[in-house]
Z-matrix of the N, CA and C atoms (Angstrom, degrees):
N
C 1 1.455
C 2 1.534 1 109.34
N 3 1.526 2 119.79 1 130.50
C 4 1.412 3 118.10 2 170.65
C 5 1.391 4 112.69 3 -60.22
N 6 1.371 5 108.75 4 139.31
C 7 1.600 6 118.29 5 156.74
C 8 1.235 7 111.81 6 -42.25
N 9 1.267 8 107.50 7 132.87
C 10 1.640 9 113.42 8 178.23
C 11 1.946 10 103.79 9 -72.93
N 12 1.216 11 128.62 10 -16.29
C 13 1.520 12 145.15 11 165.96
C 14 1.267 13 109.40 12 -38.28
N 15 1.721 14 98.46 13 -62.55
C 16 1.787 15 128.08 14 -154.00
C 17 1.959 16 93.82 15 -89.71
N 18 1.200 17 108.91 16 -37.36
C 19 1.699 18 117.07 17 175.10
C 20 1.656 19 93.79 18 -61.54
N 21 0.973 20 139.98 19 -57.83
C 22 1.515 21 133.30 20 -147.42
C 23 1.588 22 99.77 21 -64.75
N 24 1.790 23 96.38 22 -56.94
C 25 1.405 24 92.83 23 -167.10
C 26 1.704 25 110.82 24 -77.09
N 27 1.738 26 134.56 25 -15.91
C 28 1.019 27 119.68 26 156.73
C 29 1.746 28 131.70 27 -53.01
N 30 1.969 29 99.51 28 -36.39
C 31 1.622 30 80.60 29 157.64
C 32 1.445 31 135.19 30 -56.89
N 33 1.506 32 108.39 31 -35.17
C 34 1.472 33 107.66 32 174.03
C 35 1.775 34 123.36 33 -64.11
N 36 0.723 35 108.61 34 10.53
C 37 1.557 36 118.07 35 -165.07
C 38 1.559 37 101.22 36 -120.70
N 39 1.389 38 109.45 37 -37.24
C 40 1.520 39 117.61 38 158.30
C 41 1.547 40 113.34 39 -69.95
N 42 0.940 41 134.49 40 -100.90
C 43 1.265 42 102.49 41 141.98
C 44 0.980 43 150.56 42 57.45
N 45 1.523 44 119.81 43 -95.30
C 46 1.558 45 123.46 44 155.55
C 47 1.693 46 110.14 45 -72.73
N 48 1.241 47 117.25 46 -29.82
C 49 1.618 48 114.87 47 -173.19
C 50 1.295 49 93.49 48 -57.39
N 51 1.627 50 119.58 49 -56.40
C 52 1.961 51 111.30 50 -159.83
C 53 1.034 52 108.96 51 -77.28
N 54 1.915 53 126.45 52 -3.33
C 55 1.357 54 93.17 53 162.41
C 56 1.738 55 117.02 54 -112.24
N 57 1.369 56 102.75 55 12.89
C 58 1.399 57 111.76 56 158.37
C 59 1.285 58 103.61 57 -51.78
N 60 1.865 59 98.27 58 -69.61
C 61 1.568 60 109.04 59 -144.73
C 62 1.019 61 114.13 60 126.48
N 63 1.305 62 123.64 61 -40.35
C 64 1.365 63 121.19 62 -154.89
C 65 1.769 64 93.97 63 -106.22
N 66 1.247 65 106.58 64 177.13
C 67 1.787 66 121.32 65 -164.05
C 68 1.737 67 70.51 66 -115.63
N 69 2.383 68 94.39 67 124.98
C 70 1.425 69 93.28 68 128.22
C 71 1.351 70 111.17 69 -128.16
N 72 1.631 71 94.91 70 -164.26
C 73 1.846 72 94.65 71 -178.87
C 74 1.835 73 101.12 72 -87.29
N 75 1.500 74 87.63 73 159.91
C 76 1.570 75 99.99 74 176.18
C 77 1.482 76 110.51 75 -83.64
N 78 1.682 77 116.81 76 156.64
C 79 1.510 78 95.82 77 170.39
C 80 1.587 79 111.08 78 -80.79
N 81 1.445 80 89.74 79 165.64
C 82 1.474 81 100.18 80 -177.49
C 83 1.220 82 127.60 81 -71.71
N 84 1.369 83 114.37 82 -157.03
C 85 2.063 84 116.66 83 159.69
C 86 1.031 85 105.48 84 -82.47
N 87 1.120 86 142.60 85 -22.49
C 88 1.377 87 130.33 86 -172.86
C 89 1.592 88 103.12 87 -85.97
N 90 1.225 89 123.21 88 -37.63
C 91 1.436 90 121.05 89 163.08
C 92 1.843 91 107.20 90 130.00
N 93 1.986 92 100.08 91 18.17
C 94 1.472 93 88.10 92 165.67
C 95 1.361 94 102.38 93 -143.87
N 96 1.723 95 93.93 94 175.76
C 97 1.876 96 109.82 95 171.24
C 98 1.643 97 91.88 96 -154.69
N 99 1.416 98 120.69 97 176.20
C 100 0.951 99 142.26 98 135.85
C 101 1.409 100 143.60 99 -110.79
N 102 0.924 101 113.88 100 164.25
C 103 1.933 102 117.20 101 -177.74
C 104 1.657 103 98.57 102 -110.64
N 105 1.121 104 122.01 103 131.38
C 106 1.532 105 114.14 104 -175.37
C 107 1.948 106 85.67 105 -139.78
N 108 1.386 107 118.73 106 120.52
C 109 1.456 108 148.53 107 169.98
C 110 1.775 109 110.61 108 -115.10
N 111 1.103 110 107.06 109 105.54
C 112 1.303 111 115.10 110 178.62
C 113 1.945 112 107.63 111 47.57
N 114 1.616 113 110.42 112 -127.16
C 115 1.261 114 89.09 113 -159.49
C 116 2.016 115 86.51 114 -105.90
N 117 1.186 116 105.95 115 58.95
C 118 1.740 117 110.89 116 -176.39
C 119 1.641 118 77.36 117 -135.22
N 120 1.705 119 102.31 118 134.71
C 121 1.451 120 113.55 119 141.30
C 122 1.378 121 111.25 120 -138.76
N 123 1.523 122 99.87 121 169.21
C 124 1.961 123 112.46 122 -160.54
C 125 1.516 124 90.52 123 -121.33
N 126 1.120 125 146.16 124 101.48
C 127 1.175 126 132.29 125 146.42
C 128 1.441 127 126.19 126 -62.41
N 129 1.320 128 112.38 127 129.57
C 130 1.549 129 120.38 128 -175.11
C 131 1.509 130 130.65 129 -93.55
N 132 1.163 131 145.33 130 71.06
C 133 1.498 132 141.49 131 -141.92
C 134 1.740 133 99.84 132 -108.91
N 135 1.693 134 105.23 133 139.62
C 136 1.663 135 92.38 134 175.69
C 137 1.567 136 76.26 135 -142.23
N 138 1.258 137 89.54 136 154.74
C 139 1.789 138 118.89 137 -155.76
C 140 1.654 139 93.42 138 -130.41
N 141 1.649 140 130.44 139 60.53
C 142 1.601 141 115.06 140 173.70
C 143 1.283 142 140.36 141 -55.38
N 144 1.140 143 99.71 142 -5.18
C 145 1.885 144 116.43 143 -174.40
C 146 1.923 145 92.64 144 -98.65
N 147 1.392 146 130.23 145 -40.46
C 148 1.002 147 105.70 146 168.73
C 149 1.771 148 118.84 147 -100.68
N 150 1.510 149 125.52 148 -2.57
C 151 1.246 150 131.24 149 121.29
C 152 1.675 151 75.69 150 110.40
N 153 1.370 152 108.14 151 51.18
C 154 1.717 153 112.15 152 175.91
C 155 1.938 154 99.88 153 -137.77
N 156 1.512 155 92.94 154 153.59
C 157 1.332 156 99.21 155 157.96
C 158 1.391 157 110.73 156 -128.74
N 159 1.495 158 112.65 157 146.41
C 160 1.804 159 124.86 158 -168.76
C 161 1.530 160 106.23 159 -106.99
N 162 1.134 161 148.88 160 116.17
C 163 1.263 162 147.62 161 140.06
C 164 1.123 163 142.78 162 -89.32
N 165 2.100 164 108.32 163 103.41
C 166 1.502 165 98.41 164 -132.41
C 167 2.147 166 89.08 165 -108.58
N 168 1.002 167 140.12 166 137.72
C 169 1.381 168 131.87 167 165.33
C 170 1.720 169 107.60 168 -115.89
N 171 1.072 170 88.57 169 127.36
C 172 2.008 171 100.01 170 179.36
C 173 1.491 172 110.67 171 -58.26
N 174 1.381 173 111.20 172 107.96
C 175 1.789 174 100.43 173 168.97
C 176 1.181 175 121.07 174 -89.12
N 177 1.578 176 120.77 175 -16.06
C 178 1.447 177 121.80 176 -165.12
C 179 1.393 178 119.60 177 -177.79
N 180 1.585 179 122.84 178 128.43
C 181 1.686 180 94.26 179 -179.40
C 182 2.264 181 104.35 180 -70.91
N 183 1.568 182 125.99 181 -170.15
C 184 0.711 183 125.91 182 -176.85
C 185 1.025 184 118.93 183 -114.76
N 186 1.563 185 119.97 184 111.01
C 187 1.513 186 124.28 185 -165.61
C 188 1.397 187 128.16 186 -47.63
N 189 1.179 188 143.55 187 151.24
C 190 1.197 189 115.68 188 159.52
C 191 1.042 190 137.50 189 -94.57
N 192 1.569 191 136.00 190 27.69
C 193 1.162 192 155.41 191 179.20
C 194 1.114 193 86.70 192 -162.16
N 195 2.604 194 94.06 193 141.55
C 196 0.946 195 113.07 194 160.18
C 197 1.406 196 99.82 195 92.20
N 198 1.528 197 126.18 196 11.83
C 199 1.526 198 129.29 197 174.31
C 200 1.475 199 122.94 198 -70.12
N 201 1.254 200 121.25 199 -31.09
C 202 1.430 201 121.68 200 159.16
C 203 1.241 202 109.09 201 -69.00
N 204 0.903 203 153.68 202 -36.79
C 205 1.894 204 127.74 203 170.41
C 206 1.410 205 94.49 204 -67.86
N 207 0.634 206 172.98 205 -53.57
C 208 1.793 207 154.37 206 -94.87
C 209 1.681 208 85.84 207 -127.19
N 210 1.547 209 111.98 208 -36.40
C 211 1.493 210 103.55 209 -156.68
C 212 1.708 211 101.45 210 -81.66
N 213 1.782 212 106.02 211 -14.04
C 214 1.555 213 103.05 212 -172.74
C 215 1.241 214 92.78 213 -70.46
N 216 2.064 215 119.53 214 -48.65
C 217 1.431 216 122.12 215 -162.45
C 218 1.555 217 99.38 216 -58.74
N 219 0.979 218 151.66 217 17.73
C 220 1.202 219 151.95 218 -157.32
C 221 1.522 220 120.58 219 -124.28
N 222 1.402 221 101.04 220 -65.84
C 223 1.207 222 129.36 221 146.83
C 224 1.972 223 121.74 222 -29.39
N 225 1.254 224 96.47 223 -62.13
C 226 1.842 225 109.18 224 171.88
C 227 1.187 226 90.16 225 -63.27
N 228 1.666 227 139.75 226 -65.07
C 229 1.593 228 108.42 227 -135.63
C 230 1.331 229 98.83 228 -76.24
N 231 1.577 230 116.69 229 -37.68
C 232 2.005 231 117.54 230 170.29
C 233 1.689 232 102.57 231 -31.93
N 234 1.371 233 126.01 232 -40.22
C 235 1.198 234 110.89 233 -156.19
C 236 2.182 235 95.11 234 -90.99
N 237 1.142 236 88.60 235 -49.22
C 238 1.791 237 94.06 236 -152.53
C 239 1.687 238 88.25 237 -84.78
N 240 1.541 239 144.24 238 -48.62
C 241 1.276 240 131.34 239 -119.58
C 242 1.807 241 89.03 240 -124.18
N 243 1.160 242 121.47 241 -52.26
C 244 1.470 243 116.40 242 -141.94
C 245 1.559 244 118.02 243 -99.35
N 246 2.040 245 108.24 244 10.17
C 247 1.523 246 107.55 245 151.21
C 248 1.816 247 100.10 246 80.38
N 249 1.344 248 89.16 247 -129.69
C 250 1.832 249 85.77 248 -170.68
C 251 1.741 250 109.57 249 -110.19
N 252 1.736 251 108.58 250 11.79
C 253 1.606 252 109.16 251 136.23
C 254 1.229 253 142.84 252 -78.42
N 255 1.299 254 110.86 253 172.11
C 256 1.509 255 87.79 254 164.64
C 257 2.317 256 105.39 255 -161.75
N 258 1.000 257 95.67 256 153.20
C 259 1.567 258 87.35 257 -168.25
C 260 1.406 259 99.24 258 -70.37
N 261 1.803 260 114.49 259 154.59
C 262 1.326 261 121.98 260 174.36
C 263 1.419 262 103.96 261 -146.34
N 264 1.465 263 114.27 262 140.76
C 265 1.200 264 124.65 263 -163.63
C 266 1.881 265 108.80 264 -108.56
N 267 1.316 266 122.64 265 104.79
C 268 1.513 267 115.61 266 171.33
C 269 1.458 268 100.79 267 -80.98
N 270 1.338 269 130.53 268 115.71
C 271 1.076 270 134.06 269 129.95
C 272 1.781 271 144.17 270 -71.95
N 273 1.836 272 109.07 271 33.11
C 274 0.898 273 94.62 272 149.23
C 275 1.319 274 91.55 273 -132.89
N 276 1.517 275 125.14 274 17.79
C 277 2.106 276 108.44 275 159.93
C 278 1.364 277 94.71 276 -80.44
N 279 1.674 278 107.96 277 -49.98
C 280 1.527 279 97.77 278 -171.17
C 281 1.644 280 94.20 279 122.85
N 282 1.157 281 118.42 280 6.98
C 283 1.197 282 131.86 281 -164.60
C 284 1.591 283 124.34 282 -113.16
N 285 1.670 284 122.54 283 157.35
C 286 1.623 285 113.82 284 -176.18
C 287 1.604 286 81.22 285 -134.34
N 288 1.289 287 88.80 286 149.64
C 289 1.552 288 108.54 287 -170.09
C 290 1.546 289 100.10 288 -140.99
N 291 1.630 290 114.53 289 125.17
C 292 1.958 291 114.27 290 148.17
C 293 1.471 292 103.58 291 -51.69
N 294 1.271 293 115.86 292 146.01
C 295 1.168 294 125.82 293 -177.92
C 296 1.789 295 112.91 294 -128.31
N 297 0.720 296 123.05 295 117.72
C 298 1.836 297 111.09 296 170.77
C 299 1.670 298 112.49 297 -130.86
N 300 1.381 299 100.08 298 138.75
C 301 1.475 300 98.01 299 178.33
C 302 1.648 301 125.04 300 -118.27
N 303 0.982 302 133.08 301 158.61
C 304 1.143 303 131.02 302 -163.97
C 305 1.459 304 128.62 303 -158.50
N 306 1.502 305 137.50 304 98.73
C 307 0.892 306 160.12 305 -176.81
C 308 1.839 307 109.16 306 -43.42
N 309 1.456 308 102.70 307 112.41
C 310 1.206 309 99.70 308 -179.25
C 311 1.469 310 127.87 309 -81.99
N 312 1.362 311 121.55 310 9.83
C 313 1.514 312 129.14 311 170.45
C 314 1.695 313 107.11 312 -99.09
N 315 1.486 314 103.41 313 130.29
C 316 1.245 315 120.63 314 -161.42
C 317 1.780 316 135.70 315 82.79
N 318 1.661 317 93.72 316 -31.75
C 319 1.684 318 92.04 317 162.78
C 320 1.175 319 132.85 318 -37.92
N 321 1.365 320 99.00 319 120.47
C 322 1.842 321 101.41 320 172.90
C 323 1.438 322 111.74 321 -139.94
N 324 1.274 323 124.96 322 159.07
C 325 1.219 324 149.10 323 174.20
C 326 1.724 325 111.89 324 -55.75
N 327 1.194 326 130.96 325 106.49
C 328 1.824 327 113.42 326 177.21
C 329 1.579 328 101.60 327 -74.73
């Protein structure tokens, strides 16, 4: 039986697809999917035991030189520019990702 967690936010994903138009995938059991639009994708992660959903989009892999400036520019836009995202760095993809999080009590669909 699906999580009633992973059910909520697949209606929303239904949802937004029919009034896109377009077909996406639902998340899975494990608790993800992505949306991939040209060369932008959104990965979708829902976490029910800690009762959050993550929406992660790739901005860049991570250079290897020259990582302390990038991490201050990084640092500022989390603070001044990027609202209720914020950048996150995997260092073992190698990768920087927008990050946004979102509390799954009360979410709803407009």
């Amino acid at each position: 039986m699906e999580n009633p967690k992973i059910a909520q936010v697949n209606n929303f994903i239904r949802q937004f697809s029919e009034q896109l138009g377009i077909p996406l995938r639902p998340v899975d059991e494990s608790g993800f999917t992505y949306i991939a639009r040209g060369s932008a994708t959104l990965g979708i992660n829902v976490f029910p035991e800690q009762n959050v959903l993550i929406f992660l989009a790739f901005i860049m892999d991570l250079p290897e030189k020259k990582q302390l400036p990038l991490f201050s520019k990084l640092l500022e836009l989390n603070l001044l520019k990027t609202k209720d995202g914020a950048f996150a760095v995997d260092f073992t993809e190698k990768k920087i990702y927008l990050r946004a999080l979102r509390g799954l009590e009360g979410l709803d669909y407009p």
